[in-house]
N, C-alpha and C positions, 0 to 999 in steps of 0.2 A: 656880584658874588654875595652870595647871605651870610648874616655872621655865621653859621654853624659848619657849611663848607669851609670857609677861612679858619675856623680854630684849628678843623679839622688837620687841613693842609699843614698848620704850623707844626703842631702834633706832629706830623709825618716827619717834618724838616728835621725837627728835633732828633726821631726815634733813628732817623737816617745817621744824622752827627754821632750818636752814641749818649746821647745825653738823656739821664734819668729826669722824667715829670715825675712830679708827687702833687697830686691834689690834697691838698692837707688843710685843718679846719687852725687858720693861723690865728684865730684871734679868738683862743682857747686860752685859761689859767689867766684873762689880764693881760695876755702880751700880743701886739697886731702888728704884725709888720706887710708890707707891701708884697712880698715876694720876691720872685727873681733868680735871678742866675745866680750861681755859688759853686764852689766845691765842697764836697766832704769827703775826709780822708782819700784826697786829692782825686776825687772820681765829680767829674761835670752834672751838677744837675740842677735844674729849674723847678720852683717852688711857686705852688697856684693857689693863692687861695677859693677852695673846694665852693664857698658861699659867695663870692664877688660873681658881678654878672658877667653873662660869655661877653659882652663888649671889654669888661675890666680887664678877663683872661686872654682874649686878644691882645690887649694892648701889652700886657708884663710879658708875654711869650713873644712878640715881636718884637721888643725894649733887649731882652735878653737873645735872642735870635740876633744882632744887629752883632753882639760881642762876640758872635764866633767867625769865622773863617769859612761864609757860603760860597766862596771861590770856585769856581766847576761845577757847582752844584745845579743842576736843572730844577730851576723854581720858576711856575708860574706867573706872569708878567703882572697881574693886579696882586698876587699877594706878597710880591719882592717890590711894588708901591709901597705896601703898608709894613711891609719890616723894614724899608729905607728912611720910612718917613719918622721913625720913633728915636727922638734920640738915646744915647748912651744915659 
Protein backbone atom coordinates (compact mmCIF):
# COMPACT_ATOMS: atom_id res chain seq x y z
CA UNK A 1 0.00 0.00 0.00
CA UNK A 2 1.68 3.57 -0.92
CA UNK A 3 2.07 6.05 1.75
CA UNK A 4 -0.81 8.34 0.25
CA UNK A 5 -3.55 5.49 0.37
CA UNK A 6 -2.33 4.73 4.06
CA UNK A 7 -2.67 8.51 5.27
CA UNK A 8 -5.53 8.39 3.44
CA UNK A 9 -7.27 5.37 5.23
CA UNK A 10 -5.94 6.75 8.62
CA UNK A 11 -7.73 10.00 7.82
CA UNK A 12 -10.81 7.91 7.38
CA UNK A 13 -10.45 5.96 10.86
CA UNK A 14 -10.20 9.12 12.44
CA UNK A 15 -13.09 11.07 10.83
CA UNK A 16 -15.09 7.66 11.56
CA UNK A 17 -14.01 7.96 15.64
CA UNK A 18 -15.40 11.51 15.58
CA UNK A 19 -12.02 12.91 16.01
CA UNK A 20 -11.02 16.40 14.57
CA UNK A 21 -7.62 16.52 12.22
CA UNK A 22 -6.03 19.90 12.08
CA UNK A 23 -3.21 20.24 9.66
CA UNK A 24 -1.66 23.20 11.40
CA UNK A 25 1.82 24.98 10.51
CA UNK A 26 3.32 23.76 14.28
CA UNK A 27 6.50 25.25 14.31
CA UNK A 28 5.14 28.79 13.86
CA UNK A 29 6.13 31.84 16.50
CA UNK A 30 9.35 29.55 17.75
CA UNK A 31 7.38 26.86 19.25
CA UNK A 32 7.53 22.98 17.54
CA UNK A 33 5.99 20.40 18.85
CA UNK A 34 5.48 16.83 17.53
CA UNK A 35 1.78 16.61 17.23
CA UNK A 36 -0.57 14.30 18.31
CA UNK A 37 -3.63 13.38 19.87
CA UNK A 38 -5.18 15.79 22.54
CA UNK A 39 -8.32 17.13 23.75
CA UNK A 40 -9.67 20.63 23.52
CA UNK A 41 -12.31 21.85 25.55
CA UNK A 42 -12.84 18.21 26.02
CA UNK A 43 -13.50 17.52 22.20
CA UNK A 44 -10.85 14.55 20.61
CA UNK A 45 -8.63 15.86 18.23
CA UNK A 46 -5.21 15.12 16.40
CA UNK A 47 -2.79 17.75 15.54
CA UNK A 48 -0.47 17.29 11.93
CA UNK A 49 2.05 19.17 11.38
CA UNK A 50 0.88 20.65 7.77
CA UNK A 51 5.04 20.78 6.63
CA UNK A 52 6.31 17.20 8.05
CA UNK A 53 6.44 14.57 5.30
CA UNK A 54 3.31 12.15 4.50
CA UNK A 55 5.83 9.37 6.15
CA UNK A 56 5.92 11.74 9.50
CA UNK A 57 2.04 12.27 9.27
CA UNK A 58 1.70 8.65 9.08
CA UNK A 59 3.37 7.87 11.78
CA UNK A 60 1.82 10.76 14.52
CA UNK A 61 -1.77 9.58 13.13
CA UNK A 62 -1.16 5.93 13.72
CA UNK A 63 0.94 6.71 17.29
CA UNK A 64 -2.46 8.70 18.24
CA UNK A 65 -4.99 6.16 16.34
CA UNK A 66 -3.44 3.33 18.76
CA UNK A 67 -4.91 5.54 21.92
CA UNK A 68 -8.39 5.23 20.84
CA UNK A 69 -10.86 2.29 21.17
CA UNK A 70 -10.65 0.59 17.28
CA UNK A 71 -12.67 -2.19 18.79
CA UNK A 72 -15.33 -3.31 16.04
CA UNK A 73 -14.06 -1.18 13.84
CA UNK A 74 -13.41 -2.61 10.20
CA UNK A 75 -9.89 -1.64 9.48
CA UNK A 76 -7.92 -2.93 6.78
CA UNK A 77 -5.36 -5.79 7.59
CA UNK A 78 -1.99 -3.88 6.45
CA UNK A 79 -3.06 -0.52 7.90
CA UNK A 80 -4.12 -2.00 11.46
CA UNK A 81 -0.15 -3.45 10.94
CA UNK A 82 0.99 -0.02 11.06
CA UNK A 83 -1.33 1.50 13.71
CA UNK A 84 -0.39 -1.59 15.92
CA UNK A 85 2.93 -1.30 15.35
CA UNK A 86 3.53 2.48 16.80
CA UNK A 87 3.84 2.73 20.19
CA UNK A 88 1.75 4.86 22.60
Amino acid sequence: MNEATLLQHLEEIAQRLGVELRYENLGQAGMRSEGGFCKLAGKPMILINRKDTRGRKIQVLARSLRKLNLEGMFIPPAVRRIIDKHDN
